[in-house]
TORFIDO-360360 format. One record per residue (C-alpha): residue in one letter; x, y negated, z. Coordinates in steps of 0.1 Angstrom, whole numbers, plus 2048, in hexadecimal, padded with zeros to 3 digits. Last residue first. Example, Ala and Ser with C-alpha at 12.3 -4.5 7.8 and 13.67 -1.06 7.14 Angstrom:
BEGIN
+------+-----+-----+-----+
| resn |  c1 |  c2 |  c3 |
+------+-----+-----+-----+
|    S | 889 | 80B | 847 |
|    A | 87B | 82D | 84E |
+------+-----+-----+-----+
***
This chain:
BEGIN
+------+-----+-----+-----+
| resn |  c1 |  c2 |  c3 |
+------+-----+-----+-----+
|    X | 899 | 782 | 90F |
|    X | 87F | 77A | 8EF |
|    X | 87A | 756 | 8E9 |
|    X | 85B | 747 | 8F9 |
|    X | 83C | 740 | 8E2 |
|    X | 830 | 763 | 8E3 |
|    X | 82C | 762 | 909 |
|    X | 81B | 741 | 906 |
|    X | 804 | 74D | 8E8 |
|    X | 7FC | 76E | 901 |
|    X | 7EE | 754 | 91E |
|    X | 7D8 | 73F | 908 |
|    X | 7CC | 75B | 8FA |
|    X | 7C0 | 76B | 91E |
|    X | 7B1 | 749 | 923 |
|    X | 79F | 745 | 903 |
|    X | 794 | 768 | 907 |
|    X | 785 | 760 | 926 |
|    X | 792 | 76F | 949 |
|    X | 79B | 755 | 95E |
|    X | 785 | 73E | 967 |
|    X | 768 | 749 | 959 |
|    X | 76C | 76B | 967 |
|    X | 775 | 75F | 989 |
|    X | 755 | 74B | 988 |
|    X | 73B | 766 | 97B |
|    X | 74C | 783 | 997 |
|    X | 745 | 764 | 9AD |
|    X | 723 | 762 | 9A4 |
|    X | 71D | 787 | 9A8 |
|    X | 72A | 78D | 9C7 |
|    X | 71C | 76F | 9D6 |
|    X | 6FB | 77E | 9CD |
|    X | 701 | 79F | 9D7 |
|    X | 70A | 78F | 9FB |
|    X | 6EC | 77F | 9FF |
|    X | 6D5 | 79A | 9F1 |
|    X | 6EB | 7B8 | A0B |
|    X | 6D4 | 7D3 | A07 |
|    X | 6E1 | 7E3 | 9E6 |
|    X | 709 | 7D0 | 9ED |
|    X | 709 | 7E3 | A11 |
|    X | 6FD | 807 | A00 |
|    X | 714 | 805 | 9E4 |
|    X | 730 | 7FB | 9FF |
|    X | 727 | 819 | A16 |
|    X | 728 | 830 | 9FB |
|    X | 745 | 82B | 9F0 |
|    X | 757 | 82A | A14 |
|    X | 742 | 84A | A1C |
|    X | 74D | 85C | 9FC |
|    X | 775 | 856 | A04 |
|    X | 788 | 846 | 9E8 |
|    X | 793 | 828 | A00 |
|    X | 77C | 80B | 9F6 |
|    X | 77D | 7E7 | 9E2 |
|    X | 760 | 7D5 | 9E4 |
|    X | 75F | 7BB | 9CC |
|    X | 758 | 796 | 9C1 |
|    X | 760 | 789 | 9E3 |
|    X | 766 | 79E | 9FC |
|    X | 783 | 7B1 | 9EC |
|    X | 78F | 79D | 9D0 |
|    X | 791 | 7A9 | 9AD |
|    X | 7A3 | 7A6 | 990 |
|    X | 7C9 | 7A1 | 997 |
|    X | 7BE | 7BB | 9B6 |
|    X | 7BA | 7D2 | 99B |
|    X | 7D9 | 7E5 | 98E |
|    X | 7E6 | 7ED | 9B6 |
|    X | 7C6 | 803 | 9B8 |
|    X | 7A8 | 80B | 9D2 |
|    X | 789 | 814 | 9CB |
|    X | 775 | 801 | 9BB |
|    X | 74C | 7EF | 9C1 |
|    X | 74A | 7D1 | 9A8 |
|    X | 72C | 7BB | 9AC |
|    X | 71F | 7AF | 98C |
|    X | 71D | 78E | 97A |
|    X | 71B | 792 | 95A |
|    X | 740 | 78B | 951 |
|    X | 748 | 79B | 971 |
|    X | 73C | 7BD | 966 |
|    X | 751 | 7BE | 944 |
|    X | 769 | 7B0 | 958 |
|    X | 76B | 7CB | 96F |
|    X | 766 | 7E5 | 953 |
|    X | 785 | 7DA | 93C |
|    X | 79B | 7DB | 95D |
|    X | 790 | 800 | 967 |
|    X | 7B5 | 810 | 95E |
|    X | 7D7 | 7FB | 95F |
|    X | 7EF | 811 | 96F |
|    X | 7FB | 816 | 995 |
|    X | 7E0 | 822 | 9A9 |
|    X | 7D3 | 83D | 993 |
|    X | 7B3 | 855 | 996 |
|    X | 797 | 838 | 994 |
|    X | 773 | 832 | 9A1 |
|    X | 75E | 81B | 992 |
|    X | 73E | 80E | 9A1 |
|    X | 72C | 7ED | 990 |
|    X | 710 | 7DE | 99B |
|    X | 6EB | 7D6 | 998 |
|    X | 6EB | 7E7 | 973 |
|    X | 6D6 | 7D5 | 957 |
|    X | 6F5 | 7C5 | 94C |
|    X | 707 | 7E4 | 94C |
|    X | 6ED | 7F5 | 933 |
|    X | 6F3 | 7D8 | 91A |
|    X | 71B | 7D7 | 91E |
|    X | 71A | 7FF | 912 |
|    X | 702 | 7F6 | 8F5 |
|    X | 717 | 7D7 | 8EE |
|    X | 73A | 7EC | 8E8 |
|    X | 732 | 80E | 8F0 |
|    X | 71E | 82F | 8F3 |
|    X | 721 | 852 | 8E9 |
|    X | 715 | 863 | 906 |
|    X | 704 | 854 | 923 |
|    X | 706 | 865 | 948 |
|    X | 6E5 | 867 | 95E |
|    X | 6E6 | 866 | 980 |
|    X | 6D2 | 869 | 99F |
|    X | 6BE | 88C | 995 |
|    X | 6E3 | 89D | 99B |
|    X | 6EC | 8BE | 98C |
|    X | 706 | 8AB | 974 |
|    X | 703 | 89F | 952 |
|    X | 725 | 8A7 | 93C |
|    X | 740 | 890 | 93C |
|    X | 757 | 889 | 91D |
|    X | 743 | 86E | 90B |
|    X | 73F | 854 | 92E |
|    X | 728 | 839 | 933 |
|    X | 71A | 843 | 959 |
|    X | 6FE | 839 | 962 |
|    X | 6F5 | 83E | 98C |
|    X | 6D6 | 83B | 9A2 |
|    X | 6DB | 839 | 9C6 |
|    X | 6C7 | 84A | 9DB |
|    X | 6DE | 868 | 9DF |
|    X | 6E0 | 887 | 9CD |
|    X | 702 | 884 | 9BE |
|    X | 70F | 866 | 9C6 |
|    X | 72F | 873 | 9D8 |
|    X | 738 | 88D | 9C4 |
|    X | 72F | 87C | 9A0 |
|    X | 74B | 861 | 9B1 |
|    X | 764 | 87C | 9BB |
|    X | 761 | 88C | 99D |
|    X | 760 | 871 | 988 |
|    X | 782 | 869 | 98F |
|    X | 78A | 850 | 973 |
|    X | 7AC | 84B | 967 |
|    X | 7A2 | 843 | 942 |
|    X | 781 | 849 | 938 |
|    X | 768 | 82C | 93E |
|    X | 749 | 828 | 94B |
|    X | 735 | 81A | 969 |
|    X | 716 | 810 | 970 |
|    X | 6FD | 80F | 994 |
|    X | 6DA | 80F | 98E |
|    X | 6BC | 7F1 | 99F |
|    X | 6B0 | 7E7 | 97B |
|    X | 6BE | 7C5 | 980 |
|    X | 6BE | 7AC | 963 |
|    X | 6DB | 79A | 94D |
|    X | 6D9 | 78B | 92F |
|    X | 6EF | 796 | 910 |
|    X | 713 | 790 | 90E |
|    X | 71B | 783 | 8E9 |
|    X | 735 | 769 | 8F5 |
|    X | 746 | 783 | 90A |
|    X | 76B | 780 | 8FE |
|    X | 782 | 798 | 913 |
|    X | 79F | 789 | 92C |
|    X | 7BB | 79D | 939 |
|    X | 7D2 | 78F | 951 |
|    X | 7F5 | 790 | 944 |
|    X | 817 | 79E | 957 |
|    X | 835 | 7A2 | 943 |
|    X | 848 | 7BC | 93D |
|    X | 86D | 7BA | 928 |
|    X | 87C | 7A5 | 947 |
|    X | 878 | 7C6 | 95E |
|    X | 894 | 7D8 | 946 |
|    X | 888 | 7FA | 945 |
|    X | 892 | 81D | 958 |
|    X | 875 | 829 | 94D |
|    X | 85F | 82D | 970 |
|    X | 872 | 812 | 980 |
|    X | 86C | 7F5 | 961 |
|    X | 848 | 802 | 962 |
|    X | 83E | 800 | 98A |
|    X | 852 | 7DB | 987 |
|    X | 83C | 7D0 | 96D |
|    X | 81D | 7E6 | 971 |
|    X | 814 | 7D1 | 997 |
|    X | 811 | 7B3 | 982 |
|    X | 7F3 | 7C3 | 972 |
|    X | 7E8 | 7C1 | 94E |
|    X | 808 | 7CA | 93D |
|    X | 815 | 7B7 | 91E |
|    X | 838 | 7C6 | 911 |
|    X | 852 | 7AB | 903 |
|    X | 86E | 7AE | 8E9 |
|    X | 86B | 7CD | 8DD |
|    X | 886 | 7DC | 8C1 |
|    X | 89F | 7DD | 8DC |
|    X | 89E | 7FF | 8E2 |
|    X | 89C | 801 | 904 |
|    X | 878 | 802 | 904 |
|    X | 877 | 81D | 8E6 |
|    X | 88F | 82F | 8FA |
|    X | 878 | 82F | 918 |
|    X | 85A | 83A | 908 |
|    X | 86C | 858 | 8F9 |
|    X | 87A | 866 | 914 |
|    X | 858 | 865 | 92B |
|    X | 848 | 877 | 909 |
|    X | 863 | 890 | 904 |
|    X | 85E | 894 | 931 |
|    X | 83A | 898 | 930 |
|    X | 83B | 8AC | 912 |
|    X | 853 | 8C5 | 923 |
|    X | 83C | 8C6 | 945 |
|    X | 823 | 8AE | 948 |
|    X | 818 | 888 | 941 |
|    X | 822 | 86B | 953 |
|    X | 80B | 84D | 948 |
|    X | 818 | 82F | 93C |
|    X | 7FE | 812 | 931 |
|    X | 80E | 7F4 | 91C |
|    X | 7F2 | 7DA | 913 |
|    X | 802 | 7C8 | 8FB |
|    X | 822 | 7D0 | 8E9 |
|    X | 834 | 7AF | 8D9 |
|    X | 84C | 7B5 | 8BC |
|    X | 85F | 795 | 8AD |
|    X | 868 | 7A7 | 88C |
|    X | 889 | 7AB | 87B |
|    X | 89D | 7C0 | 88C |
|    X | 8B7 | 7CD | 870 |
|    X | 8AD | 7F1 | 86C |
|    X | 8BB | 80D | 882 |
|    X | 8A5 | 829 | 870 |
|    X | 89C | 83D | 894 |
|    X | 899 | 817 | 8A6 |
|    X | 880 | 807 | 891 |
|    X | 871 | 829 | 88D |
|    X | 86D | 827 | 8AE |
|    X | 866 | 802 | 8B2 |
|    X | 846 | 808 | 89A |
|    X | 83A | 825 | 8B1 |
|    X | 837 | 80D | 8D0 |
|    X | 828 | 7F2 | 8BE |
|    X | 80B | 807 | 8AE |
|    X | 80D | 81B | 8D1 |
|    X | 807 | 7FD | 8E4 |
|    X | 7E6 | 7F2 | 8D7 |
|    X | 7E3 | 7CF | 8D3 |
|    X | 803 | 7CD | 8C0 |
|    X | 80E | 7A9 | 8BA |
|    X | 825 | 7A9 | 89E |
|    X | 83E | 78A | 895 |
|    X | 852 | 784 | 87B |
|    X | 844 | 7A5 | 862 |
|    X | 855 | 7A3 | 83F |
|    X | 874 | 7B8 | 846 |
|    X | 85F | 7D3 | 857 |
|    X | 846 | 7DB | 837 |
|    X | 84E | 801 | 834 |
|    X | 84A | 800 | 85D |
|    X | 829 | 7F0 | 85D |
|    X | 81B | 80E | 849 |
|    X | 832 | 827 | 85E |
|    X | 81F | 814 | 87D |
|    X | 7FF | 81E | 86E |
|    X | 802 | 840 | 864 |
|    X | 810 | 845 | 888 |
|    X | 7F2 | 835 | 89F |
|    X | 7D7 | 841 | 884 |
|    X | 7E6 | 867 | 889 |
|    X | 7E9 | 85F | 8AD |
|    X | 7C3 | 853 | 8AE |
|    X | 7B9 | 870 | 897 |
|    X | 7C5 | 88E | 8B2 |
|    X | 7B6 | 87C | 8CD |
|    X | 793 | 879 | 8BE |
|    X | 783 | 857 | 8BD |
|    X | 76D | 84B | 8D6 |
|    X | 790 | 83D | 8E6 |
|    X | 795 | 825 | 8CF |
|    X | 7AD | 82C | 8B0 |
|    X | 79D | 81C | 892 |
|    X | 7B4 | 808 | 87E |
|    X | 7BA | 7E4 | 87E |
|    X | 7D4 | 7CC | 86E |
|    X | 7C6 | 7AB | 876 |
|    X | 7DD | 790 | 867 |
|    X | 7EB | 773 | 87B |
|    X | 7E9 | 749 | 872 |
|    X | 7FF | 733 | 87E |
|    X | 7FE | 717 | 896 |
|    X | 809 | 72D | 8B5 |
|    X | 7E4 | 724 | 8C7 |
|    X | 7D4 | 723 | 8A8 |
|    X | 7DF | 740 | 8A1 |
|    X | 7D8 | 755 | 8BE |
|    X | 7B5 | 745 | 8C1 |
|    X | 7AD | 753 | 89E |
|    X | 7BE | 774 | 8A9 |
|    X | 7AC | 779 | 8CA |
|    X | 78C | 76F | 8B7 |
|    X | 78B | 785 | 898 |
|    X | 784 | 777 | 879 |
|    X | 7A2 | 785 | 86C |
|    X | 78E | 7A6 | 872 |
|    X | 788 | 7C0 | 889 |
|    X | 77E | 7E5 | 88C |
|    X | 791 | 7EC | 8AD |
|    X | 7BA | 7FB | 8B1 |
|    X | 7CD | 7DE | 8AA |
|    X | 7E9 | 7D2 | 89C |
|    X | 7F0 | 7A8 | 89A |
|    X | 7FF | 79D | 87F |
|    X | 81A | 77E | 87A |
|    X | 82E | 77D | 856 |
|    X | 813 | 797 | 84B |
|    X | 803 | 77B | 834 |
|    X | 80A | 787 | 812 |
|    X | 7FB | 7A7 | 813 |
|    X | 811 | 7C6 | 810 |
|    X | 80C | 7DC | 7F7 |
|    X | 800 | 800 | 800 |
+------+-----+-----+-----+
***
């Protein structure tokens, strides 16, 4: 494939999106040039076999065209990630001004945990990135330990989503969540199971428990997913890793429309949430769950204060014109 004319500064990402596209119109006018959408479906609804197939077909693509591309901003790590490794394995001149966003490490197992750990870190080190996004600031020092990385290559970003189209908000009296990554639903279909609080779960790989109280939702996203949540009276999410960004995209999903958040605990969101004031963040034990969804369902007063500061702590900081604010300053420092 030829390459089009205006790759000089792209941003890669994994969502159906165009030039049109708000992150990258604000992007450039924030930098005072204009970026290309490269885009290629790799979301999560999409098998894992095809998403690394997409991931590598389309950094090769990129690759063939390296000399032309100043700057790349890859919204999905492994776009950015794979490109520096090829990068790296044909020891071209570096050319491009490569920026990984949203970098998520999790060890895997055995021999394919460690060819995978190896390989992450030698693309790090390789010199071919010049600045990895994270979404916590707990990730930058856990990351630069973890693989042996220079700390000065991570920085820390608070992630902001655009939620112009965000539809009205009611209360149906159910709790929400949804999500895939570093979930225990286990311990959270344990502990609602058969009690009087209702629960909806968006989630593709879960099947529907024995439990009258909740229903799980297959094959739903994007504005259908937000729809349901905004008709939730909070949201409940219970996650399986304290270090790594995981649950982020659902808190402020949730504090967008106003909703009180109900976590356990994590090092990856108290740059999101604050304990008493738009959240309640527990101890993974049932009875601390379940004791602060029963507090926010009688509680009016606090519910309310909940939810308006979950709306003012979004606005403030959480927009997509803040969040591209915030990467154009990043982008317009020179690489360490």
């Amino acid at each position: 494939m030829r390459k089009p004319e205006n790759w000089s500064h792209i941003i890669v990402t994994d969502m159906p999106v165009g030039d049109d596209w708000t992150f990258a119109a604000m992007l450039g006018k924030c930098l005072g040039t204009s970026f290309a959408v490269v885009s290629a479906d790799g979301r999560a609804n999409v098998s894992r076999w095809r998403r690394i197939g997409v991931y590598v077909a389309v950094a090769m693509r990129l690759f063939a065209h390296h000399t032309h591309i100043d700057v790349m901003v890859s919204w999905q790590q492994f776009f950015g990630l794979i490109y520096a490794s090829l990068c790296s394995l044909f020891r071209v001149k570096k050319h491009t001004d490569l920026i990984v966003m949203g970098f998520i490490y999790r060890p895997k197992r055995a021999v394919v945990g460690r060819i995978y750990r190896w390989w992450v870190r030698q693309t790090l080190r390789s010199g071919y990135i010049d600045r990895v996004i994270v979404y916590s600031r707990h990730e930058v020092d856990y990351y630069a330990t973890l693989l042996d990385a220079d700390p000065g290559l991570f920085h820390f970003i608070a992630l902001g989503i655009d939620n112009e189209d965000a539809p009205s908000t009611s209360d149906d009296g159910f709790w929400f969540t949804s999500g895939k990554s570093c979930r225990d639903y286990d311990f959270l279909i344990g502990s609602m199971a058969n009690t009087a609080h209702r629960l909806v779960i968006v989630c593709d790989t879960l099947q529907q428990p024995e439990a009258a109280n909740i229903q799980v939702v297959h094959k739903t996203f994007g504005k259908h997913m937000v729809e349901i949540m905004s008709r939730a009276h909070g949201v409940v999410i219970a996650l399986d890793n304290q270090d790594i960004s995981c649950g982020q995209l659902v808190m402020l999903q949730a504090m967008a429309l106003g909703k009180p958040i109900v976590v356990t605990r994590s090092h990856a969101i108290t740059d999101y949430v604050e304990h008493g004031i738009n959240a309640l963040i527990v101890d993974k034990d049932s009875q601390s769950l379940l004791s602060a969804i029963e507090l926010l369902n009688n509680d009016s007063h606090l519910h309310g204060r909940m939810s308006a500061a979950s709306r003012q702590r979004f606005a403030q900081c959480h927009t997509m014109p803040a969040f591209t604010r915030a990467v154009a300053a990043l982008l317009g420092r020179q690489p360490t």
